[in-house]
N, C-alpha and C positions, 0 to 999 in steps of 0.2 A: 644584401640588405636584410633579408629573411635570416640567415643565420647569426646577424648582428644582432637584431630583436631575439631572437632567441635563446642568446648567450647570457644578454639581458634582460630577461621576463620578467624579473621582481616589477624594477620600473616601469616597465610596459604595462603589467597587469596592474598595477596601482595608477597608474594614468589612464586604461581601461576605463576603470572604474569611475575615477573623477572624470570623464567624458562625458559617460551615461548620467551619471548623480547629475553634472552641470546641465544635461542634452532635459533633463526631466525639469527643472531649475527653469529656466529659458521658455520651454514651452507650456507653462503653468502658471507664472507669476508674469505682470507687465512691467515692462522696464523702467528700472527705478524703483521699484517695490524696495527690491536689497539694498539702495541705497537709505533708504529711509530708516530699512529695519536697523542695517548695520550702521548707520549716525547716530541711534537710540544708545549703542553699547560704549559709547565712546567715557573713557576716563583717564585717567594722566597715565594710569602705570601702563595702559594699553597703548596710548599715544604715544609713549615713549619706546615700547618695543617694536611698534610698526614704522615707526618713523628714522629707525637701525634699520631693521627690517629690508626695507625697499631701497636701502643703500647697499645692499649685495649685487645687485645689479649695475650698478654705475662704475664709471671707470676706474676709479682706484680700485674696487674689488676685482675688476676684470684683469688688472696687470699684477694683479699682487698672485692670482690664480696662476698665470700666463708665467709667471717667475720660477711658481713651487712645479708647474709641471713642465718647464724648460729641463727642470733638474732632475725630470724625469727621462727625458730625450726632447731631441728638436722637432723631430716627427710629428709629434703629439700638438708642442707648441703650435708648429705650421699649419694642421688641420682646426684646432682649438681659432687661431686667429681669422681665417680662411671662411669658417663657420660664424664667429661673432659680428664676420665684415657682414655675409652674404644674409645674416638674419636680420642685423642693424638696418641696409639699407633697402630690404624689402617692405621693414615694416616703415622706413621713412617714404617710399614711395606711396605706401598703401594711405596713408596718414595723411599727407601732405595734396599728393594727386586722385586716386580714387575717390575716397572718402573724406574730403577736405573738410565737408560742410557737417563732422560729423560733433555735437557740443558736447562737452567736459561734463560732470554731474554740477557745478557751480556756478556755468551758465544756463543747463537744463533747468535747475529748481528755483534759480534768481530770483523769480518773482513770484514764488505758488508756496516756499517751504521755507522755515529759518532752518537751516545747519550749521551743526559742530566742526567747527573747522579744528584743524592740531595747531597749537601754535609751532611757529620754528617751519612750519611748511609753505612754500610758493603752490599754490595750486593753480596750475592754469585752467584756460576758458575754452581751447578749439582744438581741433585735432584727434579726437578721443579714440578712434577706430585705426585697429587696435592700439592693444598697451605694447607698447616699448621697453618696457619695466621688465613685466611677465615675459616677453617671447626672449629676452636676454637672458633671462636668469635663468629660463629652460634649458637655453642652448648651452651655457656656465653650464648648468647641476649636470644635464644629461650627456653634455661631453665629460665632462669628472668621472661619472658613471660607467662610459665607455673604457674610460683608461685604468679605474681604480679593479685591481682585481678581486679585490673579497666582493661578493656580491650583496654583502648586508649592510654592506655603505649606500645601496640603493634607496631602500626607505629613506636613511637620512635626506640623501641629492633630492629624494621626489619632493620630501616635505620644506627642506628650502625652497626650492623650485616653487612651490604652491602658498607658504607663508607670501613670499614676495608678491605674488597674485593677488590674492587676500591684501594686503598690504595696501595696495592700490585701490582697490575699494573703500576699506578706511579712511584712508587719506583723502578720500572725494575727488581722486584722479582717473577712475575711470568706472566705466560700469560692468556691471559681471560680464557680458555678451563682448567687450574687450578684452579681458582678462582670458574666456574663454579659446577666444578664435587667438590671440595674441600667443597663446601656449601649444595650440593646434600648429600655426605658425611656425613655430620653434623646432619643436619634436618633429616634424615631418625634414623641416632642410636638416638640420642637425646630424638625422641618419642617414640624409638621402648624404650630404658633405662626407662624412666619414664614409661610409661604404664606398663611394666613388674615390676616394683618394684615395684609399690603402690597397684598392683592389686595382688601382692603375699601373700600367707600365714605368710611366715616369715618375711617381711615387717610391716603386720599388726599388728604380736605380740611382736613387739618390744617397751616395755616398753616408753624407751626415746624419741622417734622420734619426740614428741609435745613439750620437753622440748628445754626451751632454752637458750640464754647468760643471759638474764634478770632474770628469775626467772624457779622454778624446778615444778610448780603445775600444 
């Protein structure tokens, strides 16, 4: 796992970084502050790019991903799907059983703030902890990461990764201390998935795992 992170430092050290910046964020403002700030900023052209945006996350983008790196090999596939199940259903238990009672920013402010809704968006009311959205789209970008070899595709994967975060706040779906731990969430199974499959026995003997959409040699 330690030599994964350190094959991959760009990303690491730029998620570093937005850890601390959010860790200072969190313990300085009361929650809800960012939501207020960032519904101040709201305008169509922006509505319109966040509201793409956080469709990087969702399941069309996850199999259209799932497609271009099958044609990469199966390998990659198996661990990429293995990862999006084991982050999916962590954060739906977290959601659902833990933190059930945890409210949406549009049942938070219902009765204390008017906000800017986006049109074209369902926003829901319960669930809020964490984002679903974010801890997806980390586990997407930072598996991309792991398998793309140029290392300067990293910046790009972080900054998808983190628009879609972003995204969710905009949109009045979650609140930063979501988006936060939701992305913490992600990048911890994400490596802990990958390091533990490729470094397993029965990983290794798996015939197929090189093969791909292209060709079976």
């Amino acid at each position: 796992m330690i030599k994964l992170v350190q094959e991959h430092r760009l990303f690491f050290i730029l998620y570093a970084a937005f850890l601390v910046a959010g860790a200072i964020l969190l313990l300085t403002i009361d929650k809800g502050r960012e939501i207020i700030f960032v519904n101040g900023l709201h305008t169509p052209w922006f509505d319109a790019f966040f509201l793409n945006v956080t469709r990087l996350a969702e399941a069309p983008a996850f199999i259209l991903m799932l497609l271009v790196i099958l044609f990469g090999g199966f390998g990659n596939g198996l661990i990429l799907a293995t990862t999006y199940a084991s982050v999916g259903g962590l954060v739906q238990f977290l959601k659902t059983i833990v933190f059930d009672e945890q409210l949406r920013p549009s049942l938070y402010f219902s009765s204390s703030i008017q906000l800017n809704f986006v049109p074209g968006m369902e926003v829901a009311r319960y669930h809020s902890f964490p984002s679903g959205h974010t801890a997806l789209a980390f586990a997407l970008f930072l598996s991309l990461c792991f398998i793309t070899k140029n290392k300067a595709w990293s910046v790009a994967f972080f900054a998808m990764a983190l628009l879609v975060g972003l995204s969710r706040v905009y949109l009045l779906q979650h609140f930063f201390i979501d988006v936060y731990f939701g992305s913490l969430l992600a990048v911890i199974i994400t490596t802990l998935v990958r390091s533990s499959i490729t470094q397993s026995a029965a990983y290794q003997k798996l015939t197929w795992r090189n093969k791909t959409l292209f060709a079976n040699d």
